[in-house]
Structure formats: structure tokens, C-alpha cells
Steps between C-alpha positions, in 0.01 A plus 500: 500500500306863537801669542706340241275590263424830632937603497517333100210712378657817700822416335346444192332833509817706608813355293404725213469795709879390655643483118360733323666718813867374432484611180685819431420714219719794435287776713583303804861401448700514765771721489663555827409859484676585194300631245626343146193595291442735213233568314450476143307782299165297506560511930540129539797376771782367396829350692776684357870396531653699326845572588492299791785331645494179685799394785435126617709367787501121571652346832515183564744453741456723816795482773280500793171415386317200336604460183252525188418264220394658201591900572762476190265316302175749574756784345504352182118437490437834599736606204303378234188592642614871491608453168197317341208575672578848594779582218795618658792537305772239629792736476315667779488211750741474706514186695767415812569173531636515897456112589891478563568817602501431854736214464711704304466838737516317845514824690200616327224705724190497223421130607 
């Protein structure tokens, strides 16, 4: 009973330490090592794309590997999340719809 009640009040104690740590704020966004900030004139970080162009490939269908579900379907989410959360101008997303392109190009050596 000890130790039930000692591993609840130790979880107790550290879940806010464990989500206060997933949360990102924009110092600490990941980037992938591309640096996509600018500053304004009071120094405060912004994410800036501006004139940034977005190519989205979805594959489904692979010719000698496991199939995927939702690959098609995770282009078009990503879409709009370019476009409304990060404002992206939809004439400059391009997005590749290849889920039949191996059917179509049987001798094919991307897949």
C-alpha cells in the first residue's frame, strides 16, 4: 500500500514538470536547423514565411513496400496548415499526388 502511495504522490508531483516541458514556445521551436526567424524593430522573434514555397509529395501505393493509409490524405492536412497557421500563399504549394503513379509507370525505379 506504501508504495502505491509513494509512486501516485511522485506522479502527482512530476506531471506538471512533464507538461509544462512539451510545451513549445517560439524560442525553442524546432526547426530542423533552418533558421526561419526575423526580428522585428523592438528585437522580438518572429517565424517568417515569406516567400516560401512548399512541394508536398503523397504516396500511397509503393511497388515493393507496405503500402500506406493516409500519406495522400496527410498532404492535404499539411496544406492548410501551411496556409492558415503559417500563411503561405496557395499558388505557392505545390502538391504531387503520386498514389497511382506506380501503377501507371510499372517500370518505375523511385519506388
Amino acid at each position: 500500500m506504501r508504495q502505491i502511495q509513494a509512486f501516485l504522490i511522485i506522479f502527482v508531483l512530476l506531471l506538471p514538470i512533464q507538461i509544462f516541458a512539451q510545451q513549445k514556445t517560439i524560442n525553442s521551436y524546432n526547426t530542423r536547423g533552418v533558421n526561419i526567424f526575423r526580428k522585428t524593430v523592438q528585437g522580438e522573434r518572429f517565424l517568417d514565411y515569406n516567400d516560401s514555397w512548399a512541394i508536398l509529395i503523397g504516396i500511397n501505393d509503393y511497388k515493393y513496400h507496405s503500402d500506406l493509409n493516409y500519406a495522400v490524405n496527410d498532404v492535404e492536412a499539411v496544406k492548410s496548415l501551411l496556409i492558415e497557421n503559417y500563411g503561405f500563399e496557395k499558388n505557392k504549394i505545390k502538391v504531387c499526388n503520386l498514389n497511382n503513379y506506380f501503377s501507371q509507370n510499372p517500370n518505375s525505379k523511385i519506388a
